[in-house]
N, C-alpha and C positions, 0 to 999 in steps of 0.2 A: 071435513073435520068434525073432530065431537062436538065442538061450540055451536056449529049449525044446526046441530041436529039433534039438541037441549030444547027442552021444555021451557025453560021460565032462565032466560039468558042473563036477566038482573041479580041473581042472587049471587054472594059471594063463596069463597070454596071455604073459608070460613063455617057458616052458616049450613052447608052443608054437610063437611065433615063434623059435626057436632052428633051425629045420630046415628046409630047402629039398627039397620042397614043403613047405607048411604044416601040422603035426603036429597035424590036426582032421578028427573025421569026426563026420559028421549021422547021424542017423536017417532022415532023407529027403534024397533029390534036391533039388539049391539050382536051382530053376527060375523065371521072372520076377521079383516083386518081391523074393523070397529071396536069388535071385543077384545082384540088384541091390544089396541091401541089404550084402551079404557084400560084394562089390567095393568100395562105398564105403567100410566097417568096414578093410579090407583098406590098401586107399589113405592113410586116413588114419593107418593104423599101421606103415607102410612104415617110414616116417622116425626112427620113436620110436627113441631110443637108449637101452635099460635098465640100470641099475645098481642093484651092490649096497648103494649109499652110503642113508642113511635122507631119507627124504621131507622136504621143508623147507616150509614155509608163508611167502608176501609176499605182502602185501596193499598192491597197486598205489598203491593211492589215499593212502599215507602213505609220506613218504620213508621213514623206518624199514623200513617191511616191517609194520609191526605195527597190526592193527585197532581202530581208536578209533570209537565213535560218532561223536564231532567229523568223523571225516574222510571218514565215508559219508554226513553229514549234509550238512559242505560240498560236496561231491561230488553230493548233490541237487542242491541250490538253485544251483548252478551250471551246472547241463544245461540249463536252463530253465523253463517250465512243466509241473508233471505231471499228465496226468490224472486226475482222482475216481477213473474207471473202472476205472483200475489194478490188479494185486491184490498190488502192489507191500505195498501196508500189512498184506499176511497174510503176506509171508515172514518165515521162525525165519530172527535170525541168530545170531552167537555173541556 
């Protein structure tokens, strides 16, 4: 993965996306699916606008914003059918 194969693994993507070029260096050459990989990472963090404001949690599936079993439950049975196969029933939620 890209993470391993970072220079200075402490720094934040904050702190690095602040500078044009990109304030990151590897340890190795980003060549095929590395540079591929980094492109896409790249692309999709183009956009990201950072602030210093504190992180918020909403949880879509309830007008509130706030996570109820009820509303991941209705939120099932209302997709449709789920498969057995799933491994939907081993995910931690909160």
């Amino acid at each position: 993965t890209l993470y391993n194969i970072v220079q200075r693994k402490e720094d934040y993507v904050g702190t690095i996306f602040q500078s044009t070029p990109l304030n990151i260096q590897f340890r190795r050459a980003l060549v095929g699916e590395r540079w591929n990989a980094w492109m896409h990472l790249v692309r999709r963090l183009i956009d990201v606008q950072l602030s210093n404001q504190p992180d918020l949690m909403h949880w879509k599936l309830a007008r509130n914003g706030v996570f109820t079993v009820k509303s991941f439950y209705m939120d099932l049975i209302n997709s449709g059918p789920i498969s057995r196969s799933l491994h939907i029933w081993k995910v931690k939620v909160p």
